[in-house]
C-alpha positions in Angstrom: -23.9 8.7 6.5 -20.7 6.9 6.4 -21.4 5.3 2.9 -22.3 8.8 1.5 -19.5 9.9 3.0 -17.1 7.2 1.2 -19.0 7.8 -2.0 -18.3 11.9 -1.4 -14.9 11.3 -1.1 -14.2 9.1 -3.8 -16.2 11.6 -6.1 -13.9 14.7 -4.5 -10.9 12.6 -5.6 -11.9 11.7 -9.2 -12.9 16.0 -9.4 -9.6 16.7 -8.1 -7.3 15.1 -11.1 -5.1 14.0 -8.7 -5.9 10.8 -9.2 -4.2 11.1 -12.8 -0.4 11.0 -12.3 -0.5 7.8 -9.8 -3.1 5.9 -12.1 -1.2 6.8 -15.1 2.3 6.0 -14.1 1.1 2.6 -12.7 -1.2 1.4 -15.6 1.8 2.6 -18.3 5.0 0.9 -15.9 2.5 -2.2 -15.8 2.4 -1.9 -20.0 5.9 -1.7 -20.2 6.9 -3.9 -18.1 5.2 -6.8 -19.8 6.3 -5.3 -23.4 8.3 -8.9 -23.7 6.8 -11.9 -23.1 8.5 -14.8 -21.4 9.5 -13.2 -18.1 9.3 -15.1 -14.9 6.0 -15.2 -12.8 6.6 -14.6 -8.9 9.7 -12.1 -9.7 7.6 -10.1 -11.9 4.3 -10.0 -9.1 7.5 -9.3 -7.1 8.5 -5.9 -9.3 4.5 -4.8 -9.9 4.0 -5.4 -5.9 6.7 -2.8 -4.7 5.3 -0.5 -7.9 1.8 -1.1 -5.9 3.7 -0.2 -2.8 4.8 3.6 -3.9 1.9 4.4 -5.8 -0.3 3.6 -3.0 1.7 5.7 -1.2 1.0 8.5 -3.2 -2.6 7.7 -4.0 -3.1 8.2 -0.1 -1.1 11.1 0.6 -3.4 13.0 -2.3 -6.7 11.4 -0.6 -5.9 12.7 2.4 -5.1 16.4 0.5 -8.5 16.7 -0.7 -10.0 18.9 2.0 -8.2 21.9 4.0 -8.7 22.0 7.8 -11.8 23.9 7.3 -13.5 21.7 5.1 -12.2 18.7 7.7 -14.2 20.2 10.3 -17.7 20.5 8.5 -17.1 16.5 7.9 -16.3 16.0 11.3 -19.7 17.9 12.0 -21.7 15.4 9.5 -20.0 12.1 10.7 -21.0 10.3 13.9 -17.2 10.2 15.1 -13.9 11.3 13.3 -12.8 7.6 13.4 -16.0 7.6 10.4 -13.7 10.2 8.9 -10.3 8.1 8.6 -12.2 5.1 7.9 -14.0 6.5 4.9 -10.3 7.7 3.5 -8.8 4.4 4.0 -11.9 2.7 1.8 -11.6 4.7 -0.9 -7.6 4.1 -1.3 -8.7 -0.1 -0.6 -11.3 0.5 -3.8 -8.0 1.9 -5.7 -5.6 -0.3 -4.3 -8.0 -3.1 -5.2 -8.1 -1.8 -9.2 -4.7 -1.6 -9.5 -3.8 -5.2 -7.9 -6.3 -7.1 -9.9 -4.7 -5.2 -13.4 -1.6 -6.0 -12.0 -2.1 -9.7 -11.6 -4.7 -10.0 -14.7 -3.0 -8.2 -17.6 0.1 -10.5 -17.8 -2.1 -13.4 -17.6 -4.4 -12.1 -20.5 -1.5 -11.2 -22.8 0.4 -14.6 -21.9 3.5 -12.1 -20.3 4.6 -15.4 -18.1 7.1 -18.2 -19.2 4.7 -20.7 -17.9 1.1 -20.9 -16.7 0.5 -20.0 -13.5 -1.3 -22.5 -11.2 -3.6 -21.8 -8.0 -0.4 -21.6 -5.3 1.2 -18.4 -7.7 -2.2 -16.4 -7.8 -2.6 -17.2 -4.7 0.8 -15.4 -3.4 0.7 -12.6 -6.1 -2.7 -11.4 -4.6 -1.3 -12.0 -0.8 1.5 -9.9 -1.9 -0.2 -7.0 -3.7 -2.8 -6.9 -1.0 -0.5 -6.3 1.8 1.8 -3.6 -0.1 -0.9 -2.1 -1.0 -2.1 -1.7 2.9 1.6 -0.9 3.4 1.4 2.1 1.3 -2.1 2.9 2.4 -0.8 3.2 6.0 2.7 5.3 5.1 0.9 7.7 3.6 -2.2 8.0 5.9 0.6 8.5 8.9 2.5 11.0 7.0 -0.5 12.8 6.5 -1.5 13.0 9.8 1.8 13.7 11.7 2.9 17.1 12.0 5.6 18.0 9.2 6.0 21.8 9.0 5.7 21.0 4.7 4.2 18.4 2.8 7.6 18.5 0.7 9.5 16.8 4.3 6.1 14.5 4.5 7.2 13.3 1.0 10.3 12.8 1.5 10.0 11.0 5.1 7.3 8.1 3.3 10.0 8.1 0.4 13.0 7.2 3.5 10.6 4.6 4.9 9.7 3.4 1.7 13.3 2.4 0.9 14.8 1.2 4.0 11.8 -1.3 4.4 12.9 -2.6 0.7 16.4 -2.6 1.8 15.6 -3.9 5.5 16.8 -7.6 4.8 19.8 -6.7 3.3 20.7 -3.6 6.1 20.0 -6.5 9.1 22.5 -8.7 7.0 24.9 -6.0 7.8 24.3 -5.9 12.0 21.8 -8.1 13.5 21.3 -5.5 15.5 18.8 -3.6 12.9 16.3 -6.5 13.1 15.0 -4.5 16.3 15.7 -0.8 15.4 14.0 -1.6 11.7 11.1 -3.2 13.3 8.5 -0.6 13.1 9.2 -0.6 9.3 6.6 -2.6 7.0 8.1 -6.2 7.0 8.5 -6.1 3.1 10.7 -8.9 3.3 8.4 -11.2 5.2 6.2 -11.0 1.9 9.0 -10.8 -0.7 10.9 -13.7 0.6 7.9 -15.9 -0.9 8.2 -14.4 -4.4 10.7 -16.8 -5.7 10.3 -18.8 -9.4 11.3 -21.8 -7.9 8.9 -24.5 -6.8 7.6 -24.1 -3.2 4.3 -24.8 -1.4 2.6 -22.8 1.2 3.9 -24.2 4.1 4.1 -23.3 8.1 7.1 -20.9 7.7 4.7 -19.1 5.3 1.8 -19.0 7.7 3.9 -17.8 10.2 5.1 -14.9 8.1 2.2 -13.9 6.9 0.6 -14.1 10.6 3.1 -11.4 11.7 2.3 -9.9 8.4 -1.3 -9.6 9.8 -0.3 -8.6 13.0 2.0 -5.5 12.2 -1.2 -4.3 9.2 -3.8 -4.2 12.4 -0.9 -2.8 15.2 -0.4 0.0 12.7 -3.5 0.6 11.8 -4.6 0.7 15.4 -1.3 3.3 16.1 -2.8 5.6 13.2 -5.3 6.2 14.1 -4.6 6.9 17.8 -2.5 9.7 16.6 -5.4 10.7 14.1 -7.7 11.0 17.0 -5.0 12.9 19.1 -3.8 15.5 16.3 -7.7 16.4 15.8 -8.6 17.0 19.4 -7.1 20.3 19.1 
């Protein structure tokens, strides 16, 4: 049931045409962007990344739009638990999130975009990167869509708010150390960002440290969504 559940969700989306604006913003900012060849690798992964980030964002908040609360209910009926139910969106917006990232990373390497060629240690941190904004934009959306704001106008706008204070997060800490604690519920953007540099580097401990945290917050936040999914549909 839960597969034909995914598969009736993702076929609800591509009905809905809501799909459109997101995968059409994305694919044409990608074309642009890489008009001019010659551009530096990790800094450009770095630019399509936090593009990956918003649009995921918005790709999840429409997923989770697809059915009013009466429609919700008959699902819940169908599924064996509701955790099937959140589940099931969060799959179909990893099946996007995974179309975008790969044309992200693949289409400046077919139309030789970069300034160099890019070895093994480059893919290997673009796909980290674009992986975890996408799950970063997966989960702002999903929460946003499941707390309860009076209008889905204030739900936009909140995931917008979190959205730039996570890019800005290094630079506000800079300001008073104090932030490092009061911003840490936000995605650590920086934590992946920080490895996007066009200098040479290797993947070393500091990185495997980051990216363990990086790890830890995706699964902490996951596991805090969908606590308050469960709560909000007990009543």
């Amino acid at each position: 049931m839960a597969w034909k559940f995914i598969q009736y969700q993702f076929i609800s989306y591509i009905r809905s045409l809501t799909f459109i604006p997101p995968l059409t913003v994305f694919i044409g900012w990608i074309i642009l962007f890489y008009t001019y060849t010659g551009v530096p690798i990790m800094s450009s992964y770095a630019v399509t990344c936090v593009s990956l980030y918003l649009i995921m964002t918005w790709v999840a908040m429409s997923v989770f739009s697809l059915e009013e609360d009466g429609e919700k209910n008959l699902l819940f009926v169908q599924l064996p638990n509701k955790v099937q139910y959140l589940l099931g969106k969060w799959i179909v917006c990893v099946l996007i999130a995974s179309f975008l990232g790969l044309y992200a990373i693949v289409y400046p390497l077919a139309i030789n975009s970069f300034i160099e060629s890019a070895d093994f240690t480059y893919i290997s941190i673009a796909i980290y990167g674009h992986l975890f904004f996408a799950v970063f934009g997966i989960f702002i959306g999903s929460f946003f869509s499941n707390t309860k704001v009076e209008s889905k106008r204030f739900a936009w706008l909140s995931a917008m708010l979190v959205i730039a204070i996570s890019i800005a997060q290094e630079g506000i800490i800079e300001k008073a150390i104090v932030f490092k604690w009061i911003l840490l519920p936000f995605p650590p953007v920086a934590q992946v960002l920080r490895y996007f540099s066009d200098e040479a580097f290797h993947i070393g401990k500091d990185f495997w440290m980051s990216a363990a945290w990086v790890v830890c917050y995706s699964l902490i936040s996951g596991f805090v969504i969908m606590r308050i999914f469960m709560r909000r549909e007990q009543y």
